[in-house]
Short mmCIF file of the C-alpha atoms (twelve columns), coordinates in Angstrom:
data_MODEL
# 
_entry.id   MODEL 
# 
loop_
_atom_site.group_PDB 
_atom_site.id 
_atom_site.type_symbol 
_atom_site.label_atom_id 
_atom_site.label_alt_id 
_atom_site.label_comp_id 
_atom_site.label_asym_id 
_atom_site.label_seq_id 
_atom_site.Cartn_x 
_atom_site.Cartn_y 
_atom_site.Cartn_z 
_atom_site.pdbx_PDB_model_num 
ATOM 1   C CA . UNK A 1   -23.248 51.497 -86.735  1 
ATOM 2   C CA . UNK A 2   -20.836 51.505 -83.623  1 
ATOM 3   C CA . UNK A 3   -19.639 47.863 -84.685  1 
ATOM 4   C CA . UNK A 4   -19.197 49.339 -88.005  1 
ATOM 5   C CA . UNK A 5   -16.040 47.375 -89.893  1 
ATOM 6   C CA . UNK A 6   -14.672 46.287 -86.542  1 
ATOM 7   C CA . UNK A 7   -14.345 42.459 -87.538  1 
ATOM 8   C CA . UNK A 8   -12.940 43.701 -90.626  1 
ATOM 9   C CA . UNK A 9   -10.566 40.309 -91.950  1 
ATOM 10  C CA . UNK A 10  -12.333 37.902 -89.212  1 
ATOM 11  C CA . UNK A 11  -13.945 34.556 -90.355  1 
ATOM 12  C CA . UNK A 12  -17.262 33.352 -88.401  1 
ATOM 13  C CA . UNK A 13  -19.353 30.157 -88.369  1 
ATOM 14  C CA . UNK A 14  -22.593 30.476 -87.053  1 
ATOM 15  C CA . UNK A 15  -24.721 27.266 -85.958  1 
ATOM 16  C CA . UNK A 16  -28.354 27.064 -86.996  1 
ATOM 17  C CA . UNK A 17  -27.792 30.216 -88.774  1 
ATOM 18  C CA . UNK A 18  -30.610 30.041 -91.944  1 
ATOM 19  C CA . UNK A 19  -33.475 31.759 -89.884  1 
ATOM 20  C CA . UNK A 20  -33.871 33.761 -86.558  1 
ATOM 21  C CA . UNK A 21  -31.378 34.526 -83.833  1 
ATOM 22  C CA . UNK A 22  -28.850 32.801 -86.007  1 
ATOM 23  C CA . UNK A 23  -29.353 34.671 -89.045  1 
ATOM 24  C CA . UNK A 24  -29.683 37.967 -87.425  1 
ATOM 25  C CA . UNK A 25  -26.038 37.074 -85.642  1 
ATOM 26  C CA . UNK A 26  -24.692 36.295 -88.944  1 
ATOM 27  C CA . UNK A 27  -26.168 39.643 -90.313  1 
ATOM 28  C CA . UNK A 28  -24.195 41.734 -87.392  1 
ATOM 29  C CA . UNK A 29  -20.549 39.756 -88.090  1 
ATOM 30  C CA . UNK A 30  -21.260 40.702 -92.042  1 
ATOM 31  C CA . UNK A 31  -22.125 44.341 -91.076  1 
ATOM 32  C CA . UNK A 32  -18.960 44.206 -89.057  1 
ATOM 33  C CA . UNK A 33  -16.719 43.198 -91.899  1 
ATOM 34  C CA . UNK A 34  -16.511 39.575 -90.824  1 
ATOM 35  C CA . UNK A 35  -16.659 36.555 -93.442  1 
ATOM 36  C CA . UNK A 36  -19.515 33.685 -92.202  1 
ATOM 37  C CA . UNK A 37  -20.125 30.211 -92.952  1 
ATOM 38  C CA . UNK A 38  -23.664 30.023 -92.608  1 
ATOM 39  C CA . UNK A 39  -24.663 26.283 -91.058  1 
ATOM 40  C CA . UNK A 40  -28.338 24.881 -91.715  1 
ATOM 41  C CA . UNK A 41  -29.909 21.626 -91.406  1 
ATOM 42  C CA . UNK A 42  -32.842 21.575 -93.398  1 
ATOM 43  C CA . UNK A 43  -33.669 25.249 -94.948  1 
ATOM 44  C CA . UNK A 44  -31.420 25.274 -97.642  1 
ATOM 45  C CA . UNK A 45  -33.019 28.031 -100.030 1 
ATOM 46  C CA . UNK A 46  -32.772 30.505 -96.557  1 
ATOM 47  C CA . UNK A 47  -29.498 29.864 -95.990  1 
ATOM 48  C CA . UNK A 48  -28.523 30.900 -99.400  1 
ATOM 49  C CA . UNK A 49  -30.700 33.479 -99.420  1 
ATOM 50  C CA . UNK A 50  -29.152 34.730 -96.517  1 
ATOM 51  C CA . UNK A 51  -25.695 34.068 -98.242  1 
ATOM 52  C CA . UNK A 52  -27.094 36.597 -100.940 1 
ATOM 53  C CA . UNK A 53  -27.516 39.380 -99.032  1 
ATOM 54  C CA . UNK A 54  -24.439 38.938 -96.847  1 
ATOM 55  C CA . UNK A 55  -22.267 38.935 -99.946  1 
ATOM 56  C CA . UNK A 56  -23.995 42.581 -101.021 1 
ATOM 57  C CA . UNK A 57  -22.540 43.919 -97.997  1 
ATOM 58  C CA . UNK A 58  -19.074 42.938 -99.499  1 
ATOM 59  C CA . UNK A 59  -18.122 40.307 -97.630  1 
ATOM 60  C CA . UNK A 60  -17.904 36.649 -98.216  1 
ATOM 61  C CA . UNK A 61  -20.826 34.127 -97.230  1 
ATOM 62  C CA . UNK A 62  -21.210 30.204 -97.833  1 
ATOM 63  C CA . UNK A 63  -23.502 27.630 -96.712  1 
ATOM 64  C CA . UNK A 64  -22.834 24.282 -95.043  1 
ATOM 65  C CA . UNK A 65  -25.160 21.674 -94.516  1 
ATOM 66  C CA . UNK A 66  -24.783 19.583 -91.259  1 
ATOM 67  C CA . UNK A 67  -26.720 18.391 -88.790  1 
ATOM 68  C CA . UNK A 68  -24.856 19.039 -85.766  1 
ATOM 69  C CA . UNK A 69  -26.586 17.263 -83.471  1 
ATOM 70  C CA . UNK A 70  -24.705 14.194 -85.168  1 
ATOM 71  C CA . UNK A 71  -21.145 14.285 -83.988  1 
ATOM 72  C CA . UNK A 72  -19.325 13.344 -87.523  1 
ATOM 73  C CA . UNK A 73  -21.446 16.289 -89.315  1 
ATOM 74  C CA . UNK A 74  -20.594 18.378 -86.886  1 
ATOM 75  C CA . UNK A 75  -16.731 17.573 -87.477  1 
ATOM 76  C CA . UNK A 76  -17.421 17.883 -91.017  1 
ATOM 77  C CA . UNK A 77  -18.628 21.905 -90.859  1 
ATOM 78  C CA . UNK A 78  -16.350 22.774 -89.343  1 
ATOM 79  C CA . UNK A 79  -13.964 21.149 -91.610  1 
ATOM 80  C CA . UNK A 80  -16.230 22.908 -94.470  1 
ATOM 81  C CA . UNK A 81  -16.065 26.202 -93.406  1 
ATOM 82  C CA . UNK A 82  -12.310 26.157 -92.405  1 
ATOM 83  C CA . UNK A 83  -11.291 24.897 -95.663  1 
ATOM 84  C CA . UNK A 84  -13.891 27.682 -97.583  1 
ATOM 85  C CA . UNK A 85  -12.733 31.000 -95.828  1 
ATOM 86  C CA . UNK A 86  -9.208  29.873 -95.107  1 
ATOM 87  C CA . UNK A 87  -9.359  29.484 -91.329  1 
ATOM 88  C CA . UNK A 88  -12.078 30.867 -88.959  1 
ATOM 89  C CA . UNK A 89  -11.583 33.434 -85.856  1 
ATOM 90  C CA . UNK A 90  -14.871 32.967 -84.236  1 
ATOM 91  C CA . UNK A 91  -17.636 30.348 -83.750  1 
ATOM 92  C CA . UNK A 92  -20.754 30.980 -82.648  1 
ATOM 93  C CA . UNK A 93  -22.305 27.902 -81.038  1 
ATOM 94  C CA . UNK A 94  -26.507 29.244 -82.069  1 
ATOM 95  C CA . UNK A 95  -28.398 25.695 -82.038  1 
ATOM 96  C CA . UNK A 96  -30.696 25.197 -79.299  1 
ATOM 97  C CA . UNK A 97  -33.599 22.852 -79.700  1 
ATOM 98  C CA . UNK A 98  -36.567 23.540 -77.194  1 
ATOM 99  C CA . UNK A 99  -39.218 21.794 -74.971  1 
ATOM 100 C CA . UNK A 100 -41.419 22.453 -72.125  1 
ATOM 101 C CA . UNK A 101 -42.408 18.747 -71.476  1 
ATOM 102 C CA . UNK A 102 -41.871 17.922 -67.241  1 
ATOM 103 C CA . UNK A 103 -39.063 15.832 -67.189  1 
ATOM 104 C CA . UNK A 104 -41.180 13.136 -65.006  1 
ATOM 105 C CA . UNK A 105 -43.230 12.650 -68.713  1 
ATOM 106 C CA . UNK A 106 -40.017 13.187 -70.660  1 
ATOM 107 C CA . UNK A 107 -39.141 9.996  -73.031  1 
ATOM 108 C CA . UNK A 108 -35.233 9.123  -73.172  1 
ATOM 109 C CA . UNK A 109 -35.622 10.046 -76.745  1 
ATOM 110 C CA . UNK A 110 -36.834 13.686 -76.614  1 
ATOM 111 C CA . UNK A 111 -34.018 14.066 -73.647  1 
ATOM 112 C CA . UNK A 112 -31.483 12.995 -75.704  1 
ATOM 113 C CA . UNK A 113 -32.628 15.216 -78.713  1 
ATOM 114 C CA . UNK A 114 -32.325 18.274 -76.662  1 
ATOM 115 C CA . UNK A 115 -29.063 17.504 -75.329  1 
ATOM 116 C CA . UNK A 116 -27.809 16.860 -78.287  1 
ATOM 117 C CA . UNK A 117 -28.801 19.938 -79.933  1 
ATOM 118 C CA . UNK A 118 -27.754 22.332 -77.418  1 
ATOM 119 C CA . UNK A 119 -24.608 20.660 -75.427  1 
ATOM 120 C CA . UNK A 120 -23.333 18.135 -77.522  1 
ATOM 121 C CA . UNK A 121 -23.087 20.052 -80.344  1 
ATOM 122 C CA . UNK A 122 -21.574 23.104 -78.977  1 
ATOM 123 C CA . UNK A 123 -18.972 20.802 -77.080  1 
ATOM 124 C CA . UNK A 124 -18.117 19.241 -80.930  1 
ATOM 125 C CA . UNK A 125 -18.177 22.272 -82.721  1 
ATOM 126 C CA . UNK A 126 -16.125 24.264 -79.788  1 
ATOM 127 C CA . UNK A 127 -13.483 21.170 -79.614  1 
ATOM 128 C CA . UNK A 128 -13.278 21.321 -83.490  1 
ATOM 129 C CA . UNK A 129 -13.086 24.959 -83.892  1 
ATOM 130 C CA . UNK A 130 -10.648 25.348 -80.640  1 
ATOM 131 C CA . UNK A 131 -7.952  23.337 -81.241  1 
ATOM 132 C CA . UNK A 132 -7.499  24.841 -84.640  1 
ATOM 133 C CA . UNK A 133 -7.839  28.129 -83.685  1 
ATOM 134 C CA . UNK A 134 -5.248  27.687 -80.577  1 
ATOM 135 C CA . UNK A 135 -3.250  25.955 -83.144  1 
ATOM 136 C CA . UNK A 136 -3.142  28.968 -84.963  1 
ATOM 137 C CA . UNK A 137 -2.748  31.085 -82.599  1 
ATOM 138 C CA . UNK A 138 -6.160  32.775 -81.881  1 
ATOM 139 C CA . UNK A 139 -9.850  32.718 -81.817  1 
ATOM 140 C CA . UNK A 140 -13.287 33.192 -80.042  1 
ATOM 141 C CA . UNK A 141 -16.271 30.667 -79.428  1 
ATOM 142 C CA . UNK A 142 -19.413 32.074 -78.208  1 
ATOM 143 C CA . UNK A 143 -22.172 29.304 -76.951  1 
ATOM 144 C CA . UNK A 144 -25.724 31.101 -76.666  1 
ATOM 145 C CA . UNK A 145 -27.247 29.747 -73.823  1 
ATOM 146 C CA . UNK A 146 -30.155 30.952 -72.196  1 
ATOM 147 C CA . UNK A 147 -31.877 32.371 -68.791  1 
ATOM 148 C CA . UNK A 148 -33.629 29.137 -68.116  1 
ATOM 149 C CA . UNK A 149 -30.076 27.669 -66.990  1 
ATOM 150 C CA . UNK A 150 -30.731 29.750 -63.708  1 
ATOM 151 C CA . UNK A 151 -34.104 28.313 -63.129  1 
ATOM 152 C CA . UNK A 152 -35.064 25.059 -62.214  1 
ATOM 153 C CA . UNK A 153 -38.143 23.169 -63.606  1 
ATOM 154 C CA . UNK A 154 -37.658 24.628 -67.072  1 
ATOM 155 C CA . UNK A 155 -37.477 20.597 -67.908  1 
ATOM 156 C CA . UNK A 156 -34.349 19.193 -69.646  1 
ATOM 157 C CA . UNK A 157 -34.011 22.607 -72.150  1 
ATOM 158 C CA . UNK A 158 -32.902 24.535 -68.676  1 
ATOM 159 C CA . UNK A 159 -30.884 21.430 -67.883  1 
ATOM 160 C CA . UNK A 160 -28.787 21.305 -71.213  1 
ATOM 161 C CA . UNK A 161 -28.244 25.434 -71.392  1 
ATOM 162 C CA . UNK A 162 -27.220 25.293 -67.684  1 
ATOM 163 C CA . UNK A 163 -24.183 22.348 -68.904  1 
ATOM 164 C CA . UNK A 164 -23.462 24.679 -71.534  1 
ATOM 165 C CA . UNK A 165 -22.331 27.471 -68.944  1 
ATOM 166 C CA . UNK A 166 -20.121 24.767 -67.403  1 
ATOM 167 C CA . UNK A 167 -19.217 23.699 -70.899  1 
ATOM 168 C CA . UNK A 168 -17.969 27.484 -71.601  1 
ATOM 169 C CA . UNK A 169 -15.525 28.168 -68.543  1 
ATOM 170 C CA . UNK A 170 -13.855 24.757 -68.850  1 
ATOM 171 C CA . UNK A 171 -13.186 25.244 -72.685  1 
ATOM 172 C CA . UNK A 172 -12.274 28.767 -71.345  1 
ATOM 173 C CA . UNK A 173 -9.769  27.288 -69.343  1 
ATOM 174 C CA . UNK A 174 -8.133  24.761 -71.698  1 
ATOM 175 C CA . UNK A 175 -8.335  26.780 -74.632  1 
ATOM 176 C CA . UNK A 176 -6.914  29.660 -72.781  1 
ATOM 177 C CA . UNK A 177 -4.529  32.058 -73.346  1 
ATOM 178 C CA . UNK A 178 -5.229  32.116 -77.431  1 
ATOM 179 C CA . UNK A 179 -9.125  31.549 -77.300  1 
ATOM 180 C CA . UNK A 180 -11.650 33.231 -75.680  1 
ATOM 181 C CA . UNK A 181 -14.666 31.281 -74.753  1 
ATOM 182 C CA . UNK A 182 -18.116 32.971 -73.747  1 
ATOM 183 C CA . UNK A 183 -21.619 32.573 -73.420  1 
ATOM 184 C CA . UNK A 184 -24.657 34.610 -74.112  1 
ATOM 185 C CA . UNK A 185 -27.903 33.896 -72.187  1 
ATOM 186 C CA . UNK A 186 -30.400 36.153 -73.661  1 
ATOM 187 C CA . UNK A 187 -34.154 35.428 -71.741  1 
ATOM 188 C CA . UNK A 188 -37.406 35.661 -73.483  1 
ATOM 189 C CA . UNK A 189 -36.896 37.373 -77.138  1 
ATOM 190 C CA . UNK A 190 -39.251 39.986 -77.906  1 
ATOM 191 C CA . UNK A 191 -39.025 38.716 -81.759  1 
ATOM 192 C CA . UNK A 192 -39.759 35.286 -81.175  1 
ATOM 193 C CA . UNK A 193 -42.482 34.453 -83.373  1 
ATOM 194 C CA . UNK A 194 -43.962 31.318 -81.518  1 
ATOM 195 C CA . UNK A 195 -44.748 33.662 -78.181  1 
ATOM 196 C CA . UNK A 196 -48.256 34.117 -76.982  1 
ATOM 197 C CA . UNK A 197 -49.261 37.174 -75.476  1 
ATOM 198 C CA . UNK A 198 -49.698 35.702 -71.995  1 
ATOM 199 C CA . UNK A 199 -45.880 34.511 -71.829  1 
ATOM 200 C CA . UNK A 200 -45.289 37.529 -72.984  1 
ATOM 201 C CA . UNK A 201 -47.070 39.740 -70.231  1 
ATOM 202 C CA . UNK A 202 -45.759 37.391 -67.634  1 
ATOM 203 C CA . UNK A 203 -41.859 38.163 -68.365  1 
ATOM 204 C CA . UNK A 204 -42.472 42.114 -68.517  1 
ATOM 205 C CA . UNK A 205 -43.824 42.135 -65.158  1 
ATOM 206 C CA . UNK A 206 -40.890 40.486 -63.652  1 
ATOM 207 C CA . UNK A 207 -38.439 42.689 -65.897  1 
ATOM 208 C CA . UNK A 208 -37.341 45.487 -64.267  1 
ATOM 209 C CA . UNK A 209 -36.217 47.316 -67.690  1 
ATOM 210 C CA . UNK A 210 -39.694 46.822 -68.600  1 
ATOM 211 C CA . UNK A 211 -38.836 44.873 -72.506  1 
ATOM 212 C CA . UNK A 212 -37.478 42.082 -73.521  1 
ATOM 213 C CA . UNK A 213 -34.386 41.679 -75.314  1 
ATOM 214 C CA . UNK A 214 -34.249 41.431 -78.866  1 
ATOM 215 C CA . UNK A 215 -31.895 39.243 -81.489  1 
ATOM 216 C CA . UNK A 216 -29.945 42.686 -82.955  1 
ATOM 217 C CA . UNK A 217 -29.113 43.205 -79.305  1 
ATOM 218 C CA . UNK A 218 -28.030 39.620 -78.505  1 
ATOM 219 C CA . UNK A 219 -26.140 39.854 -82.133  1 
ATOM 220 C CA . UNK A 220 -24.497 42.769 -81.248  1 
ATOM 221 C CA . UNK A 221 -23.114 41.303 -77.960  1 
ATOM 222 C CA . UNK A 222 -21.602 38.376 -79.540  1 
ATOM 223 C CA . UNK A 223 -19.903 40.717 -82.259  1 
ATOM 224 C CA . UNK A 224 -18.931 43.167 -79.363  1 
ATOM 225 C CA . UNK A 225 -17.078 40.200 -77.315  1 
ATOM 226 C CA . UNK A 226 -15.040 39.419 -80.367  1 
ATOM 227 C CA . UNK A 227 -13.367 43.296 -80.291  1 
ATOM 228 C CA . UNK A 228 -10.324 44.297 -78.752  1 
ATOM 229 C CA . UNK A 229 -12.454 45.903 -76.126  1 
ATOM 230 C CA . UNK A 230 -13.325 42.387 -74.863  1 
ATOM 231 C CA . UNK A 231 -10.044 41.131 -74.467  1 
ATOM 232 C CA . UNK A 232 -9.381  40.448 -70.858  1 
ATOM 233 C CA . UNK A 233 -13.031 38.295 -70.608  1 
ATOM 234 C CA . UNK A 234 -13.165 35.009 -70.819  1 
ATOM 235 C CA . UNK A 235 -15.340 31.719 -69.442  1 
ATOM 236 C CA . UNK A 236 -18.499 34.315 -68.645  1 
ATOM 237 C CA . UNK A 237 -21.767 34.172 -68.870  1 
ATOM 238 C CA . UNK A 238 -23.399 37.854 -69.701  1 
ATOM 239 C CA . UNK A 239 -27.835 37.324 -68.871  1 
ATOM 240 C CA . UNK A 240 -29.371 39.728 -71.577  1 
ATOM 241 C CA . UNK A 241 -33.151 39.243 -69.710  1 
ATOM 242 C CA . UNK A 242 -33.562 43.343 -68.775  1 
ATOM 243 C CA . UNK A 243 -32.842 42.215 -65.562  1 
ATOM 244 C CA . UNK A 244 -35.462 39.905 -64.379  1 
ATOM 245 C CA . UNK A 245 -32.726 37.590 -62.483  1 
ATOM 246 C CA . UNK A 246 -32.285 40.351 -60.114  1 
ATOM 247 C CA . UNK A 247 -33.915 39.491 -56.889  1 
ATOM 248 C CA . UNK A 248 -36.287 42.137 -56.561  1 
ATOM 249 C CA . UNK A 249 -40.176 42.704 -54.567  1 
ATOM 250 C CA . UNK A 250 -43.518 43.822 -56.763  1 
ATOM 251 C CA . UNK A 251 -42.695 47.683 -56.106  1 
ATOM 252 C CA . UNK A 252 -43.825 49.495 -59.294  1 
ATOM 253 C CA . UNK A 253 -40.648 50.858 -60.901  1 
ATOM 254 C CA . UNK A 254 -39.478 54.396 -60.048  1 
ATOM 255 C CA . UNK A 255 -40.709 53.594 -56.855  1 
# 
């Protein structure tokens, strides 16, 4: 593997990190040498599960409940996993609660849950995370995001992962020059086992690669900004959606 070793040393925390993109993020910092705290909220057995097989790749793994959508728990983890692998170098801001309801039919309380889960959290865990690591004289925090910032009427999910762009180039700013901020904002996952095949036909034909992205890719990214290689980028936003934002006509490709 290209990333093979590279975090060697490095200590991660990865929100929402039992199952799915999470979990495949916290495989890729383990296969890159990298000590993770593995965060869940309610699948306990997967998380140490997870912690298993992260620790048979020789590095170390531990699991911290908190529900980070509550501001205090949130403080707590990262408390937690600073004090269990001595420090941490990167943060990867994963959680991201979802819905398609039109905001005109929204309750307050289903706004506020998503909000919660994908911006307040990440600004918590970020703040947390960032001062220490500045403290200390270096760090990265990665916020996953996602394509439907760009697009309006993708209800108050597109909403919250849009304030999490602005969220990443102001903490890029203030936490700057000893932490790196970024954001990843992968678009439809081709592993993403709640997609129909309709949605899933819709987003090829407006994706000029002709696939979706999948979580090792996005997992590999957010390892990759956390190299030397990456050093000079900070406060941006990289779209991992095989290029559907691109303003482009219906011409078949290789047209």
């Amino acid at each position: 593997m290209l990333l093979s070793q590279t975090l060697s040393g490095k200590a991660c925390l990865v929100t929402g990190a039992s199952r799915t993109l999470g979990a495949e993020i916290a495989r890729c910092f383990a296969r890159c040498g990298a000590a993770v705290a593995i965060n869940y909220k309610e699948s306990a057995d997967a998380a140490e599960a997870l912690c298993r097989d992260l620790r048979a790749l020789g590095v170390r793994a531990l699991s911290v409940h908190a529900d980070v959508t509550d501001p205090d728990q949130a403080t707590r983890l990262v408390a937690e996993a600073w004090e269990g692998l001595g420090g941490l170098d990167v943060v990867v801001n994963n959680v991201g609660p979802w819905t398609g309801a039109p905001l005109a039919a929204l309750p307050v309380s289903e706004f506020e849950r998503i909000m919660a889960g994908n911006l307040t959290s990440a600004f918590v865990v970020a703040r947390e995370a960032g001062i220490r690591m500045k403290q200390r004289g270096g760090g990265h925090v990665i916020n996953i995001s996602a394509t439907d910032a760009f697009e309006r009427g993708r209800s108050v999910y597109g909403l919250a992962k849009d304030a999490v762009l602005h969220l990443t180039e102001a903490l890029a700013t203030e936490l700057a020059p000893e932490v790196r901020v970024n954001a990843i904002a992968p678009g439809l996952i081709a592993d993403n086992e709640d997609m129909g095949p309709t949605l899933a036909r819709r987003e090829l034909a407006r994706t000029p690669l002709g696939r979706l992205v999948t979580r090792a890719e996005v997992a590999q990214v957010a390892c990759l900004l956390c190299t030397d290689a990456f050093g000079s980028v900070t406060g941006q936003t990289i779209a991992m959606d095989g290029g559907a934002r691109i303003p482009h006509s219906s011409v078949p490709h290789g047209v």
